[in-house]
ROTITOR-963773 format. One line per 3 residues: for each residue z, x, y of N, C-alpha, C. Coordinates in Angstrom, 2 decimals, decimal comma. Atoms other than C-alpha are relative to their C-alpha. Last residue first. Layout:
// residues N
Z/X/Y/Z/X/Y/Z/X/Y  ...
// end
This chain:
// residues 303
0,66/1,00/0,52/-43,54/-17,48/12,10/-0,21/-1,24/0,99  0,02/1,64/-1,65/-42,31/-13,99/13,49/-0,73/-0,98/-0,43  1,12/0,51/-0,93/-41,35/-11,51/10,59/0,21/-1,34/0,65
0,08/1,04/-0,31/-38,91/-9,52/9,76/-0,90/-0,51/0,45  0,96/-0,13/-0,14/-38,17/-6,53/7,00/-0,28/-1,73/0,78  0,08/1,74/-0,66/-34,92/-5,74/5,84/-1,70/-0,09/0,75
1,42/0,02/-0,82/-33,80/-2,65/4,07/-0,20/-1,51/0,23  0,51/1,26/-0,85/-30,49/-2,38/2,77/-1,32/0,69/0,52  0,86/0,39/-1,11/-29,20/0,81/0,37/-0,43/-1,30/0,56
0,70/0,93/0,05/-26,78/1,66/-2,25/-0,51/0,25/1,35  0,83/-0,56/-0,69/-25,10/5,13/-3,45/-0,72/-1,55/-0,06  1,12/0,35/0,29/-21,92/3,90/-5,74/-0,73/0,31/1,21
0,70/0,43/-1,35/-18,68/5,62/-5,32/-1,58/0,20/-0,67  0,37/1,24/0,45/-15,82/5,75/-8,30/-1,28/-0,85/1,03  1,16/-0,66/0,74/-14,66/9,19/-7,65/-1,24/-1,13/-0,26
-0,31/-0,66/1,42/-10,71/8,34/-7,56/-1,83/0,40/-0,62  -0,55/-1,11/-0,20/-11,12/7,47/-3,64/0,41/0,75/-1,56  0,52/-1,45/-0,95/-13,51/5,26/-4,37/0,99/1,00/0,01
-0,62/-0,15/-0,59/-11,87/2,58/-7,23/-0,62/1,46/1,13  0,22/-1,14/0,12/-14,22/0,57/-9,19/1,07/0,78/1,55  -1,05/-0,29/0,54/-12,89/-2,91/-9,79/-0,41/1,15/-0,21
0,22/-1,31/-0,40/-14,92/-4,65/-7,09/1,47/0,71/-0,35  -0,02/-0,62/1,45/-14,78/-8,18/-8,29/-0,24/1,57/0,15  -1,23/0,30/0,81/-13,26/-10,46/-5,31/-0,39/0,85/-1,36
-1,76/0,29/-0,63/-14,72/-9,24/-2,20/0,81/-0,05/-0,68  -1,41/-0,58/-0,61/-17,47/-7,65/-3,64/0,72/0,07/0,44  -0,20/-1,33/0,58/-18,84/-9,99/-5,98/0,69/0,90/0,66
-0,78/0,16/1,53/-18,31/-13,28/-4,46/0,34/1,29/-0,80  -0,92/-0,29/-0,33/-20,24/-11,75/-1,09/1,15/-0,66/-1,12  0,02/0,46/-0,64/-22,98/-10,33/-2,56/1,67/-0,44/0,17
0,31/-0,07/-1,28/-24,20/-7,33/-3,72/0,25/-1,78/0,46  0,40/1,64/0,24/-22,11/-6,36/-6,53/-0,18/0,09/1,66  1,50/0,36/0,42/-22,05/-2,33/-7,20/-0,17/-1,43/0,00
0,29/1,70/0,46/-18,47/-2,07/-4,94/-1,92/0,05/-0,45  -0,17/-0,11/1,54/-17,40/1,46/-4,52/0,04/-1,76/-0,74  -0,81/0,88/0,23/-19,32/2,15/-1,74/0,51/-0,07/-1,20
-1,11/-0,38/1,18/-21,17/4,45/0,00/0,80/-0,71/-0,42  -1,63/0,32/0,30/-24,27/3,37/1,79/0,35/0,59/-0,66  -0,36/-0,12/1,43/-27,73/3,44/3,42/1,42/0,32/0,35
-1,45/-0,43/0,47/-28,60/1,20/5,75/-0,14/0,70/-1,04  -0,28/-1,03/1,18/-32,72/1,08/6,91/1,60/0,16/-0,24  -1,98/-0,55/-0,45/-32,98/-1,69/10,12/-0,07/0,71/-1,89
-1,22/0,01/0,56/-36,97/-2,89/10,50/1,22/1,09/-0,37  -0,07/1,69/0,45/-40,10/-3,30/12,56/1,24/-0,37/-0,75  1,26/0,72/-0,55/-39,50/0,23/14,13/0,44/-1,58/-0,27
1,58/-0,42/-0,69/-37,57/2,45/12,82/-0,87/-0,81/0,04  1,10/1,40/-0,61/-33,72/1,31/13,20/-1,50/1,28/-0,17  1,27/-1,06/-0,28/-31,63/3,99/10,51/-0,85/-1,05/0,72
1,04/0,96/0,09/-28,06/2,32/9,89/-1,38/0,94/0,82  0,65/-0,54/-1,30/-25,40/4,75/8,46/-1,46/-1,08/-0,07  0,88/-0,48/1,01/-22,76/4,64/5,22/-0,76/0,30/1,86
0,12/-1,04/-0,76/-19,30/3,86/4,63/-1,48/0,32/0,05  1,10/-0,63/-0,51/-18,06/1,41/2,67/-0,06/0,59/1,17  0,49/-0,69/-1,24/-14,85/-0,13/1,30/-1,64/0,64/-0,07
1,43/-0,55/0,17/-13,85/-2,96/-1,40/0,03/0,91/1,38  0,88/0,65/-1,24/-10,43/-3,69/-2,24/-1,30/0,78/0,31  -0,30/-0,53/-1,19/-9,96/-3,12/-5,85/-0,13/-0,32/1,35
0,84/0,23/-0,96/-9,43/-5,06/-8,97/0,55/0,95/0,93  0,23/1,29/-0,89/-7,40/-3,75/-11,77/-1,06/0,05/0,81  -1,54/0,73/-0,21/-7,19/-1,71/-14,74/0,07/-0,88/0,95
-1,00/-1,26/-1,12/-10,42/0,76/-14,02/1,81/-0,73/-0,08  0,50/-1,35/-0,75/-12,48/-1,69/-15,86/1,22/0,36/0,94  -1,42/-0,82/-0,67/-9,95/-4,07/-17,95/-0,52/1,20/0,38
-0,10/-1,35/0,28/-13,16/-5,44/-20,02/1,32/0,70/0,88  -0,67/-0,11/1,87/-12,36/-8,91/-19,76/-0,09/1,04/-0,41  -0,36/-1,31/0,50/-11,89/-8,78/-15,95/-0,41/0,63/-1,39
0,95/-1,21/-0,75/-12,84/-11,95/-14,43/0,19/1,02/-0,47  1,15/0,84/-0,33/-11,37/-14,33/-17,06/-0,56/0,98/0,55  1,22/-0,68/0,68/-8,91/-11,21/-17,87/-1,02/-0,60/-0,05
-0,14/-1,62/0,85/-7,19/-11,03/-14,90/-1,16/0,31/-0,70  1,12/0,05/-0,81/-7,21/-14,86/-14,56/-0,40/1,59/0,04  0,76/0,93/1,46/-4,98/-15,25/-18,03/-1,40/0,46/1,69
0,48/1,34/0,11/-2,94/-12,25/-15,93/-0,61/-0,90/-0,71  -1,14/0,49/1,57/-2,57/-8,84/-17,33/-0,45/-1,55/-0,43  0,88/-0,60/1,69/-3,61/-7,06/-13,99/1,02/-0,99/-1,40
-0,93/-0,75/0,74/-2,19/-9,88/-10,80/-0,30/0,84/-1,39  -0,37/0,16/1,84/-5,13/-10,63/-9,25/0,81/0,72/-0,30  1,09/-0,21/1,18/-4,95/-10,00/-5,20/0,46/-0,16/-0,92
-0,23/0,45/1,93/-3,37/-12,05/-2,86/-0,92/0,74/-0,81  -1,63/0,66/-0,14/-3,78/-10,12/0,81/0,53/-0,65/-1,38  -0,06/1,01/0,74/-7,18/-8,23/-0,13/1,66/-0,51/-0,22
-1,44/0,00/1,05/-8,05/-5,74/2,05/-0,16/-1,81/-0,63  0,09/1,86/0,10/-11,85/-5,70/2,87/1,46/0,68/-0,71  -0,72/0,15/1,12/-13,26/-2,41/4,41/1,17/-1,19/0,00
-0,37/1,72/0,42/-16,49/-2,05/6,45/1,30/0,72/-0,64  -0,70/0,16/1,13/-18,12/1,53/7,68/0,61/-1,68/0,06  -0,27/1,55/0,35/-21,08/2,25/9,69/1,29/0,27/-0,85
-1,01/-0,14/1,33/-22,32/5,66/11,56/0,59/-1,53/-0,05  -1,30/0,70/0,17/-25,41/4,64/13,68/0,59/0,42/-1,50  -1,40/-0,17/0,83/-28,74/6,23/14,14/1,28/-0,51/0,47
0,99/0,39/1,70/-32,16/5,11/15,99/1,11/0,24/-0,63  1,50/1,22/0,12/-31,45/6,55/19,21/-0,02/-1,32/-0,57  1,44/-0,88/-0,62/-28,48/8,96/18,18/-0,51/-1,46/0,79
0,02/-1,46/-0,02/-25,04/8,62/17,04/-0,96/0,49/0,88  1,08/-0,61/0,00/-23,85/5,36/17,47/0,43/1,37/0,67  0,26/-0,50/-0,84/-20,68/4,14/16,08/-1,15/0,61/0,30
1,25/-0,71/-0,16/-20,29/1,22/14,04/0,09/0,93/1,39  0,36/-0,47/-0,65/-17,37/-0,92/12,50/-1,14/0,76/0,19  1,11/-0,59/0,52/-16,00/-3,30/9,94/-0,10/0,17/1,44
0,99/-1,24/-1,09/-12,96/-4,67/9,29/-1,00/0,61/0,16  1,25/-1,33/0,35/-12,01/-7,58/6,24/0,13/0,77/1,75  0,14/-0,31/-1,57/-8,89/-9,80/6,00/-0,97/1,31/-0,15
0,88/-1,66/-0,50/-9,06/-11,55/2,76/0,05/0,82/1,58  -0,50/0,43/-2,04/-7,07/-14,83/1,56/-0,06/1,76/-0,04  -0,19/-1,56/-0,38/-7,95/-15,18/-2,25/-0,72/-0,17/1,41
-0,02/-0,54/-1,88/-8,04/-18,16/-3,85/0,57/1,03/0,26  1,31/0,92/-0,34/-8,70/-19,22/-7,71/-0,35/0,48/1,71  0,70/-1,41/-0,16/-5,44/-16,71/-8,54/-1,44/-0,70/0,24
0,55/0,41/-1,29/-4,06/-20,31/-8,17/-0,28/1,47/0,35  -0,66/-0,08/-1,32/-3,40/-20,03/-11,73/-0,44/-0,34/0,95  -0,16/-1,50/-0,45/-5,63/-20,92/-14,68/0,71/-0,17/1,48
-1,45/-0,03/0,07/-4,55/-24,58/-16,46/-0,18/1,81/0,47  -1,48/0,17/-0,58/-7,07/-26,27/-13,95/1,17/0,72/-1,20  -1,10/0,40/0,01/-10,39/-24,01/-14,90/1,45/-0,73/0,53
-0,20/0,67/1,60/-12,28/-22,79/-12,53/0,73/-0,54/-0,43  0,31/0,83/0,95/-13,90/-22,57/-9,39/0,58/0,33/-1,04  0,74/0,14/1,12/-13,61/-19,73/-6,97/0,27/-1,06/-1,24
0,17/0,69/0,96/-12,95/-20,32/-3,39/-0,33/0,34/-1,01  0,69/0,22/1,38/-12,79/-17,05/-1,07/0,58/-1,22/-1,11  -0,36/0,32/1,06/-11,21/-16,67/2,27/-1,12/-0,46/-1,00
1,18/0,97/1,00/-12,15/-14,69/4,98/1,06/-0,62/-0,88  -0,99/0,86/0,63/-10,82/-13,00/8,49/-0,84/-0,88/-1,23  0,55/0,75/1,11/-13,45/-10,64/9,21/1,24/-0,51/-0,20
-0,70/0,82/1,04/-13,03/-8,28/12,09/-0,49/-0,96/-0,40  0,32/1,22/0,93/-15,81/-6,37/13,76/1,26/-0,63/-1,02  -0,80/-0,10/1,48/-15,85/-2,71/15,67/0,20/-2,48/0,57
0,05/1,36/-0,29/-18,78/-1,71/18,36/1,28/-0,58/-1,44  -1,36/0,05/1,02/-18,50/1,74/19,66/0,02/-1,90/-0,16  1,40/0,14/1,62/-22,22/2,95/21,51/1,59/-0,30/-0,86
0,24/-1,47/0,78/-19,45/4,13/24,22/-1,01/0,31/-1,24  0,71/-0,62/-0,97/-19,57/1,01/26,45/-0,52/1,30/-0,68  -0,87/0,00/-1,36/-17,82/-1,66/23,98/-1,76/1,60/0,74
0,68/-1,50/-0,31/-19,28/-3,66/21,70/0,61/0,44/1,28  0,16/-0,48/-1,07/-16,81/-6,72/20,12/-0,76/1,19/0,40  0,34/-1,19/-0,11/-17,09/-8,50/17,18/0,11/0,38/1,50
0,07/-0,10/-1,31/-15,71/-11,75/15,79/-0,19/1,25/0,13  -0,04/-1,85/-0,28/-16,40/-12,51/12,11/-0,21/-0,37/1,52  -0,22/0,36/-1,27/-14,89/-16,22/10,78/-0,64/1,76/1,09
-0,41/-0,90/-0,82/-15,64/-16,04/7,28/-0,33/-0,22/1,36  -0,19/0,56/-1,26/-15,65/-18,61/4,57/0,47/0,91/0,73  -0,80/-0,65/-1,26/-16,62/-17,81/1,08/-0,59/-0,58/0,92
-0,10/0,23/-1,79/-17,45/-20,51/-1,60/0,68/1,60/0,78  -0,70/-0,29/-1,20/-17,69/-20,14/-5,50/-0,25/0,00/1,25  0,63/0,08/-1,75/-19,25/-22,12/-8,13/0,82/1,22/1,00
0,67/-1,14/0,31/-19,39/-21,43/-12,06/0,04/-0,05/1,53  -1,00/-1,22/0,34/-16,89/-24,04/-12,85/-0,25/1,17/0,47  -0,83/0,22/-0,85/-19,43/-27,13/-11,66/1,31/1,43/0,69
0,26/-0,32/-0,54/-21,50/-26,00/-14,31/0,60/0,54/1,58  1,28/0,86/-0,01/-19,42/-25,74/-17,07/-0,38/0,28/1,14  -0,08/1,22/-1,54/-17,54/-23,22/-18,00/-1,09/-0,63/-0,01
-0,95/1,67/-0,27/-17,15/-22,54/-21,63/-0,33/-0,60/1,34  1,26/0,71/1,26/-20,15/-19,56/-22,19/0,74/-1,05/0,20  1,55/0,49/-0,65/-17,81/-17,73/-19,44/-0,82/-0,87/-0,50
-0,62/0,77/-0,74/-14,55/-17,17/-21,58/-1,40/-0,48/0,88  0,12/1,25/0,72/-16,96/-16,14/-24,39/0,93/-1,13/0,61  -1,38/-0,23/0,72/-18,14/-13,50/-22,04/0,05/-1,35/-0,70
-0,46/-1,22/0,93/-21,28/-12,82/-20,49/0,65/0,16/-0,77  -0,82/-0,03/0,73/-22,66/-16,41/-19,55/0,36/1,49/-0,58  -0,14/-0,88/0,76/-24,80/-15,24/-16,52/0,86/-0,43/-1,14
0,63/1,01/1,30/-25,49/-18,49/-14,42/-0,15/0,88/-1,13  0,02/-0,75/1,42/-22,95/-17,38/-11,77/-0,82/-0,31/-1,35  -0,52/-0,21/1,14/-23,06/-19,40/-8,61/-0,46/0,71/-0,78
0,42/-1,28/1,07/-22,64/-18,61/-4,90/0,25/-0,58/-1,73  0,02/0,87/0,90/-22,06/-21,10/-1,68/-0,82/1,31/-1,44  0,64/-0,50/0,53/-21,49/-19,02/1,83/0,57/-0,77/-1,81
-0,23/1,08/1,47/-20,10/-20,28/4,81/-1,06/0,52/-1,04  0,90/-0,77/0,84/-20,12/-17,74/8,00/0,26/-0,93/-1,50  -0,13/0,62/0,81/-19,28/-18,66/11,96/-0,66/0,01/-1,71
0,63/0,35/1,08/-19,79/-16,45/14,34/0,80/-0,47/-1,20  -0,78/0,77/1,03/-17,85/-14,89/17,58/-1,36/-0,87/-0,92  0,55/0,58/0,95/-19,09/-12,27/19,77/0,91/-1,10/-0,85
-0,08/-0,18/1,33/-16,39/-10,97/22,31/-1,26/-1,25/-0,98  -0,62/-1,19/0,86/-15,39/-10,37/25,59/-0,40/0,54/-0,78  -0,65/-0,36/0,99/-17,42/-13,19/27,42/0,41/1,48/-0,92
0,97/-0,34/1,43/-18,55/-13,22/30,94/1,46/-0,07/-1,47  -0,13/1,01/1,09/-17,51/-15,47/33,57/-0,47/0,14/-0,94  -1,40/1,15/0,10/-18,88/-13,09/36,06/-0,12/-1,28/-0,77
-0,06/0,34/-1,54/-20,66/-10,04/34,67/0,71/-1,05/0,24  -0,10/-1,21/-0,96/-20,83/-8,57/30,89/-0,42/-1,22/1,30  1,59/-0,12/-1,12/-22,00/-11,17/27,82/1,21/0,54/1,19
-0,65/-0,80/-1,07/-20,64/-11,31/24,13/-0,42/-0,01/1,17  0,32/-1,61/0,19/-21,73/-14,03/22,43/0,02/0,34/0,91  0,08/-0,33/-1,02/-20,14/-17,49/21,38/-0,56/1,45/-0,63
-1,10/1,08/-0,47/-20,18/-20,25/17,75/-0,22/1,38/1,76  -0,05/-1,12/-1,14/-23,38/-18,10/16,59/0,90/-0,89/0,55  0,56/-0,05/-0,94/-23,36/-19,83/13,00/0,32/0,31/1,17
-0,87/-0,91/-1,04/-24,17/-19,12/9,82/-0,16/-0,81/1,37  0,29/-0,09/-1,75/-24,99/-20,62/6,94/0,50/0,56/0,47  -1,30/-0,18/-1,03/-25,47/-19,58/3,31/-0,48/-0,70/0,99
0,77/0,35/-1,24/-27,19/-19,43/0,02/1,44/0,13/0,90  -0,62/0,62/-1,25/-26,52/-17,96/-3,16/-0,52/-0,75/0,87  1,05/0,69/-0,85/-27,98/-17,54/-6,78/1,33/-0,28/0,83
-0,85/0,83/-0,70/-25,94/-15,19/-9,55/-1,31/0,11/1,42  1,00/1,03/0,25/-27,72/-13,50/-12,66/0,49/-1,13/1,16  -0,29/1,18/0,17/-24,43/-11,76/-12,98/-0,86/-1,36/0,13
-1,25/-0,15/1,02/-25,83/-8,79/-11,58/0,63/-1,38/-0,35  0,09/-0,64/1,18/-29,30/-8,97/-10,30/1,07/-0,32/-1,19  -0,55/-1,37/0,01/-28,60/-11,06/-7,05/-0,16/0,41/-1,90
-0,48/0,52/1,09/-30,39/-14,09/-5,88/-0,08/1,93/-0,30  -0,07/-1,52/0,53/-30,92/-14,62/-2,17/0,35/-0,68/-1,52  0,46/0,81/1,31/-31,07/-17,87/0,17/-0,29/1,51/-0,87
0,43/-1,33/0,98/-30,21/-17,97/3,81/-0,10/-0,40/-1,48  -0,57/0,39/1,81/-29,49/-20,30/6,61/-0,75/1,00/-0,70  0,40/-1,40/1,06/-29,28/-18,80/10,52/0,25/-1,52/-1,25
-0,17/0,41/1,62/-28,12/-21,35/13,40/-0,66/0,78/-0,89  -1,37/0,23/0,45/-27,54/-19,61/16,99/0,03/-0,85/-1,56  -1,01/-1,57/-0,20/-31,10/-18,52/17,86/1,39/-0,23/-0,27
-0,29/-0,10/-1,64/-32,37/-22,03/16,26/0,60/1,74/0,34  -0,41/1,24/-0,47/-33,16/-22,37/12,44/-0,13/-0,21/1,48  -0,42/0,75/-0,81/-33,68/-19,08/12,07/-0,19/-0,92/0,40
0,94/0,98/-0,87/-34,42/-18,11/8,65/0,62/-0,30/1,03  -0,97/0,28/-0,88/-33,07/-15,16/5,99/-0,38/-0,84/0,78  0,72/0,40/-1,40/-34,47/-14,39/3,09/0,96/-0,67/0,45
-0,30/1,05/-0,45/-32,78/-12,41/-0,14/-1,16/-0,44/1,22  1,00/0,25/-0,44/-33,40/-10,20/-3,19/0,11/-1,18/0,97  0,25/1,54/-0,53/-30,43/-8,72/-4,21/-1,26/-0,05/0,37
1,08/0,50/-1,66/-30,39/-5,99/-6,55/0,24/-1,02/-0,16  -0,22/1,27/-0,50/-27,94/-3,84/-8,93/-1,07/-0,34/1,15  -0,02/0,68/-1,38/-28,62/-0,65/-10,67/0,21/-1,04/-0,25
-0,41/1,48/-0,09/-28,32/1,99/-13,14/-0,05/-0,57/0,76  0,65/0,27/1,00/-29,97/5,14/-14,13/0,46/-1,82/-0,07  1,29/0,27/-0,46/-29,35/6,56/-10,79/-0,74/-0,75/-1,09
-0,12/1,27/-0,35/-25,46/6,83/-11,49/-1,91/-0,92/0,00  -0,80/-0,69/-1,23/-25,30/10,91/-11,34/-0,13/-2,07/0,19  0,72/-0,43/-1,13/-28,29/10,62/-13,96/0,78/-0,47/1,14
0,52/1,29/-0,56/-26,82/8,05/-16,61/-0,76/0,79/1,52  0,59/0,69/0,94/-26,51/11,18/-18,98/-0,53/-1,22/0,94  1,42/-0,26/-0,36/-25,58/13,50/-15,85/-1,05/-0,74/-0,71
0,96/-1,63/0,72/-22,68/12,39/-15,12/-1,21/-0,26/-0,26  0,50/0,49/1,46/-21,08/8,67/-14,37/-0,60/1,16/-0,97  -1,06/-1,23/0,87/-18,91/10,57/-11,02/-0,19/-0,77/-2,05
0,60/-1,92/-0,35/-22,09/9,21/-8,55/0,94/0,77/-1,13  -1,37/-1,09/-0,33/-21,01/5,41/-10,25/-0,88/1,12/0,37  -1,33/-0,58/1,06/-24,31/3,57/-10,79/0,95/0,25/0,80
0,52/-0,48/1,42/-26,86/2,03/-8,31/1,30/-0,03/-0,90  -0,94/-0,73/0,33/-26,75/-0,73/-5,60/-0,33/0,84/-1,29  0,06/-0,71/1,64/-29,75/-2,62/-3,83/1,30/1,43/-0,13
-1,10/-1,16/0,21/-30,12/-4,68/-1,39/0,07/0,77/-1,06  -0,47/-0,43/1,07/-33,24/-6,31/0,27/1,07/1,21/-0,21  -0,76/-0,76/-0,13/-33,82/-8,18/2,98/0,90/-0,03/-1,66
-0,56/-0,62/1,72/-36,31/-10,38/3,63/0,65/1,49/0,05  -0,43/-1,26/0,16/-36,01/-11,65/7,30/-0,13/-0,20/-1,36  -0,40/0,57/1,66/-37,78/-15,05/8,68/0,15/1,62/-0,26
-0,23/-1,41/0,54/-37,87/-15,24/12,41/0,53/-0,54/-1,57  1,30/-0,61/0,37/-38,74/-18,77/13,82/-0,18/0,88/-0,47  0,54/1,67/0,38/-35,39/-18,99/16,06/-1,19/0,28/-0,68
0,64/0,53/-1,29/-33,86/-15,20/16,42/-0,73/-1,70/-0,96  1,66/0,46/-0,44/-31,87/-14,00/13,49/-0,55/-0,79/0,92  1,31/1,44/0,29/-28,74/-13,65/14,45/-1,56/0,82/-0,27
1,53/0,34/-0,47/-26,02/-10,54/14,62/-1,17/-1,27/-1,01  0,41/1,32/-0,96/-22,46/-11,44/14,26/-1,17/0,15/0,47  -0,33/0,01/-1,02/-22,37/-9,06/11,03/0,29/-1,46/1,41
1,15/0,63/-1,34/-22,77/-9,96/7,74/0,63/0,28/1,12  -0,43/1,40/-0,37/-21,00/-8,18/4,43/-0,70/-0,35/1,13  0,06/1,13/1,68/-22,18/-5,50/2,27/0,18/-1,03/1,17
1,00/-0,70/0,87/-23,30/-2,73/5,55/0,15/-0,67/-1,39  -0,45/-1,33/-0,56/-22,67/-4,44/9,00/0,13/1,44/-1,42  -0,94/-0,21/0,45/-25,22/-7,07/8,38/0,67/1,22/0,24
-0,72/0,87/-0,06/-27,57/-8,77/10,22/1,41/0,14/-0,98  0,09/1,31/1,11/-28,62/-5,59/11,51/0,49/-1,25/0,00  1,33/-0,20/0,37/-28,50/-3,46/14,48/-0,64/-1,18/-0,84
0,65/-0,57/0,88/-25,14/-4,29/15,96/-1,28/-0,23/-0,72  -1,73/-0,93/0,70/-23,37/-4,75/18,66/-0,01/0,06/-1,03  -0,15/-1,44/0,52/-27,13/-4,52/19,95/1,27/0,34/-0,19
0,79/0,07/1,40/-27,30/-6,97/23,06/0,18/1,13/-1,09  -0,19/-1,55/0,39/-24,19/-7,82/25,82/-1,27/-0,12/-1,81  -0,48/-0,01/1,72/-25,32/-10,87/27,01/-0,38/1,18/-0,46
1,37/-0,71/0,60/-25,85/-10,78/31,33/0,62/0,00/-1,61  -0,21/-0,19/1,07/-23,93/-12,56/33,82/-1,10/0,04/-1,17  0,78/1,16/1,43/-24,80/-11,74/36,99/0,31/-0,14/-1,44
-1,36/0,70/0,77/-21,65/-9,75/38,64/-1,05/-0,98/-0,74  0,41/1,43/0,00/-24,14/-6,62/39,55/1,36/-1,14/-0,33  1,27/-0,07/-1,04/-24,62/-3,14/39,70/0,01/-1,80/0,81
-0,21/1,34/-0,76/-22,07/-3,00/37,06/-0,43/0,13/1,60  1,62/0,66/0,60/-22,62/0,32/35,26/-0,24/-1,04/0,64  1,42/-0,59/-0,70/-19,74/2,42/37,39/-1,42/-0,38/-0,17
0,38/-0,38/-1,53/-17,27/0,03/36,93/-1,14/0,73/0,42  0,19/1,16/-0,67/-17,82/-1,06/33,19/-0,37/-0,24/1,33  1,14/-0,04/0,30/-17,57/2,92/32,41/-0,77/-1,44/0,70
0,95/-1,29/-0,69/-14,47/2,91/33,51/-1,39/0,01/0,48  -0,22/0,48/-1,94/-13,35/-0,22/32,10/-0,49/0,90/0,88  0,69/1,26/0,04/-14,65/0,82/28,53/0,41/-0,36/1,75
1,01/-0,36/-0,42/-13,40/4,63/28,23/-0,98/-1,15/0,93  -0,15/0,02/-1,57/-10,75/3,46/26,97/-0,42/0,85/1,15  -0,65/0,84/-1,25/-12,41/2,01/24,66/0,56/0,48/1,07
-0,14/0,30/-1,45/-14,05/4,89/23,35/0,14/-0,98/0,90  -0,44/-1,15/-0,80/-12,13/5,83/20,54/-0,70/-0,02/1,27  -0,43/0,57/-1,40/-11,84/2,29/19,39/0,11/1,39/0,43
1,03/0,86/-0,46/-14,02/2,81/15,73/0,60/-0,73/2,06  0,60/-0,51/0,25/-11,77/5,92/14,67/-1,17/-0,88/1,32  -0,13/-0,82/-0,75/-8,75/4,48/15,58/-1,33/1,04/0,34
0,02/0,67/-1,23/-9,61/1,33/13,76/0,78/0,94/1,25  1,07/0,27/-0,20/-10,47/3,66/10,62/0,08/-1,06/1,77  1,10/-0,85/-0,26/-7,63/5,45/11,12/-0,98/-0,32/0,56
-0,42/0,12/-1,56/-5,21/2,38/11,44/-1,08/1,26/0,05  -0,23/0,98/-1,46/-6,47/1,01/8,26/-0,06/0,41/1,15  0,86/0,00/-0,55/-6,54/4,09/6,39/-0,73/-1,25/0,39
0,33/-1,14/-0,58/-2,92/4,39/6,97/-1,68/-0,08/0,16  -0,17/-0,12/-1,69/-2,41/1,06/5,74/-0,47/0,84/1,12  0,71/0,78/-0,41/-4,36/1,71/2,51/0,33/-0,56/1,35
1,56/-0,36/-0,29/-2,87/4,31/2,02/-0,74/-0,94/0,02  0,80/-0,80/-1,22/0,41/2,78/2,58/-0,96/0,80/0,16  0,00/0,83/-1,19/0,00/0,00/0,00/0,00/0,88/1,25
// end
């Protein structure tokens, strides 16, 4: 629990180093009191597994693909991880510049999502400006993989899960833009399995630019109730007892803009690309070696 505190306050020491820098800076840029919407608190529509508060524009349709490999500490038989993977395959649509819906289907678990989103305020600089991004994030996911012989029982209904995230973001003056995630996760099953069914998340996620075109990224998702190891829910999700328990998920990685589309690559120790998977099944542990090499690419067009 305190390494994971500790790198808590790092990482949000890391991603506010030039706030106070921010009023400063505010004064001498402000030419003006028009109010103007702060653009670019971040690149993508995601900050590198999970979604940012950036929109797709109205008429814009994004495919955007993810993709996760092995473990890097799997050796040399699975080729340093490279012999294995995970993919999403998703699209993205704007509805209006503030409504987004989506639609993906992910490799692992044979699992189909969709989502909304939506731009509830955004940031904007002069008088009567706003602070802070805010977005709205609902997301509907099921499992049609029977793997296990606990799995082969559920029925359909069983197989569902829901996240619900609230992400507010702020950019400040220094190319420094950092992102909380308050979430919770629904999963479906069973009534005589616990109320290990919910899980109450508080995620972070940040970006500092480097260059142009470059940005350092990281995310990481504590997990306030997590699965107790042993549990009857435990081993529903678990049945192999990888690494012993679940983990919270982190990343780390860098967004590359050239041109028509946003390049992430990543470090993570979560191989499930969406948001069911690595919020609540990311039972590989990073700091013990356990870091997968994934990438985003996205690609948008104007319709």
């Amino acid at each position: 629990m305190l390494n994971k505190i500790t790198l808590l306050l790092v990482l949000l020491f890391i991603c506010s180093f030039g706030h106070a820098q921010d009023d400063l800076m505010s004064l001498l840029d402000n030419d003006s009191n028009e109010k103007k919407e702060v653009t670019s608190v971040f690149k993508g529509t995601r900050v590198l597994l999970g979604h940012s508060t950036k929109m797709r524009k109205k008429k814009e349709l994004e495919l955007l693909i993810s993709h996760r490999f092995g473990a890097l500490n799997s050796g040399a038989y699975e080729y340093f991880g490279l012999d294995v993977s995970s993919i999403r395959i998703g699209f993205e649509y704007g509805v209006t510049d503030n409504i987004n819906l989506g639609w993906g289907r992910s490799s692992r678990d044979k699992t189909y999502d969709g989502f909304f989103k939506y731009k509830v305020l955004s940031q904007s600089s002069g008088q009567g400006g706003m602070p802070v991004s805010v977005a709205w994030f609902s997301n509907i996911a099921v499992k049609t993989s029977p793997q296990t012989k606990v799995d082969s029982t559920y029925e359909f209904k069983e197989r569902l899960s829901y996240t619900h995230q609230l992400l507010i973001s702020r950019k400040f003056s220094s190319g420094t833009s950092i992102q909380l995630m308050p979430t919770f996760v629904y999963r479906n099953r069973p009534d005589d399995l616990t109320d290990q069914d919910k899980m109450f998340i508080i995620g972070i996620g940040g970006r500092q630019k480097l260059t142009k075109s470059v940005t350092l990224n990281f995310e990481y998702f504590y997990r306030i109730n997590p699965v107790e190891e042993g549990t009857e829910w435990y081993m529903a999700v678990n049945p192999e007892g990888q690494n012993g328990i679940e983990n919270d998920c982190f990343a780390i990685g860098f967004d590359i803009e050239t041109g028509g589309h946003v390049f992430q690559i990543q470090f993570t120790n979560s191989i499930l690309t969406n948001e069911r998977g690595f919020l609540t099944g990311t039972f590989d542990n990073f700091w013990a070696g356990d870091i997968h090499l994934g990438f985003n690419i996205s690609r948008t067009f104007q319709l």
